[in-house]
N, C-alpha and C positions, 0 to 999 in steps of 0.2 A: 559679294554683298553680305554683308552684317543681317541677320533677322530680324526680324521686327518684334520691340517688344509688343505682349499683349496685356491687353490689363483683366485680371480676374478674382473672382470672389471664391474663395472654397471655404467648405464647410465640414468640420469632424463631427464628435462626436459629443465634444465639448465647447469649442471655437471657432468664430469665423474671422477669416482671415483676404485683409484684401491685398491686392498688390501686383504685381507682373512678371510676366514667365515669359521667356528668351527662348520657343520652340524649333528644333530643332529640324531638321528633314520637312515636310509639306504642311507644318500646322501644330497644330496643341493637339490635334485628336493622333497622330502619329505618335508624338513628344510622350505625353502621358499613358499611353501602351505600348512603349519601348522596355522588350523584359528583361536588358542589358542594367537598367538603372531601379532601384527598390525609392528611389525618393527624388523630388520636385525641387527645384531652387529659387524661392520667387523673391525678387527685387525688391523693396521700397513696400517690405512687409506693414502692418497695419493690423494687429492681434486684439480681438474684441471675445470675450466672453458669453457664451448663450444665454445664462441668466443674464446677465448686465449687457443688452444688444446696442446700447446709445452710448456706453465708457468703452475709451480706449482704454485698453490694458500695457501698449507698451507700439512704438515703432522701431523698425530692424532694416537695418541697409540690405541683410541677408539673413533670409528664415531659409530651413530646409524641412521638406515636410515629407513625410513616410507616407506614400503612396497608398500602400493596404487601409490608411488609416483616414483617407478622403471617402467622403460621402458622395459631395457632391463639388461641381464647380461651374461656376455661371459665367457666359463671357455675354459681351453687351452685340454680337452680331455673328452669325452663321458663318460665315467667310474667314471666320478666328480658328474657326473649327477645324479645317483642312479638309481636302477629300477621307469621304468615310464609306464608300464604296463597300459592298461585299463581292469576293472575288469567286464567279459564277461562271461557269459554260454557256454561250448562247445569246441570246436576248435577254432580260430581264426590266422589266419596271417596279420601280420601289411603290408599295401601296404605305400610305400612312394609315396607322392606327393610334385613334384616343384610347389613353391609358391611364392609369392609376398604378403606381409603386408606390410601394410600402417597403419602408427599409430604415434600419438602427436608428430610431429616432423620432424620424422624417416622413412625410409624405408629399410625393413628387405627383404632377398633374400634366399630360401633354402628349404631344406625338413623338409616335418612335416607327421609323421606318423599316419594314421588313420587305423582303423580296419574296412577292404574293400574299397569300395569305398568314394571317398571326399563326408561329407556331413558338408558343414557351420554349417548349425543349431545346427548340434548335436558336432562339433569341439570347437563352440561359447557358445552354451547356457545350453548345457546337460551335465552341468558339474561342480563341484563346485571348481576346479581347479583354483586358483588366477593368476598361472604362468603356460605358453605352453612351450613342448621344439620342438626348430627348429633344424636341424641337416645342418651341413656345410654351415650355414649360413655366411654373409654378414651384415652389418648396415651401414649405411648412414646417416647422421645427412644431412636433406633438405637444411634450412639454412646456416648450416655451413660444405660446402664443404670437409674441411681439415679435418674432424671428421669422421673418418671409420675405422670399424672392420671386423676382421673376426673371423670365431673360427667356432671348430671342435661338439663344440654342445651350445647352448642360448637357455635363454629363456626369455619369452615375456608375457609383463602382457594383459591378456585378455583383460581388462576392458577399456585398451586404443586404443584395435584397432577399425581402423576407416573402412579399407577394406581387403578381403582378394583375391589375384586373382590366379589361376592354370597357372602356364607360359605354354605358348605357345613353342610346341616341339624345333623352333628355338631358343629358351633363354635359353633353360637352359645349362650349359657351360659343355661344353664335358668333359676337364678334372676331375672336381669334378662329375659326373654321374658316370666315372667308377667307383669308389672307392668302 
């Protein structure tokens, strides 16, 4: 059986790019932390500029895009994601934490799953993971105001972020908590 394309939105540093990726093994979250490949193949590209967020810049049967150099990338449901599992001895339950990232640009808003409690070190460094996923996240392009997302699951390249903080109980937004 052929995989399924997925449709998704990524973001540099300078473009956002929409279009769909053809993943590979369990998912997009496998696909995009596979450290056999340095870059992405997405389909029925759709190249938009950060200053200019409402002009097309140009469509591509075939964009390829340097990994190192994704921000971020939005897909429209959790299930796009593939198992993202951390591989543990034992029992473990994933606790979600609201969070705030701060990274090349961008500020990212949502939950990010660890097993127990939040530990940086080991979210950031104990891990050979190129790409984190957030869950009901947020994006914000700093610069450029009119450039925001949302989406039901993203993910974020490690290696850009600059901070990461625990919202404070009054932040985090009542209606996405129930969920």
């Amino acid at each position: 059986m052929a995989p399924r394309s997925i449709s998704i939105e990524f973001y540099t540093a300078s473009h956002r790019i929409l279009g769909r990726v053809k993943p590979t093994g369990a998912g997009l979250f496998s696909h995009i932390n596979d450290p056999t490949f340095s870059f992405i193949e997405i389909e029925g590209a759709h190249l938009m500029r950060l200053h200019q967020p409402g002009r097309l810049v140009a469509r591509y049967p075939t964009l390829w895009l340097v990994k190192s150099e994704i921000v971020a990338g939005l897909l429209s449901n959790r299930n796009e994601l593939g198992p993202t599992g951390y591989a543990r001895g034992g029992y473990t339950t994933t606790v979600p934490h609201w969070v705030r990232v701060v990274m090349g640009g961008y500020e990212l808003m949502g939950i990010v799953e660890t097993p127990g409690k939040f530990n940086f070190g080991a979210l950031m460094f104990e891990t050979d993971r190129f790409f984190m996923p957030i869950y009901n996240a947020t994006l914000k392009a700093i610069l450029f105001p009119n450039v925001q997302g949302e989406s039901q699951a993203m993910v974020f390249n490690r290696g850009m972020v600059d901070a990461i903080a625990l919202l404070p109980k009054d932040e985090i937004p009542e209606t996405k908590s129930e969920e």
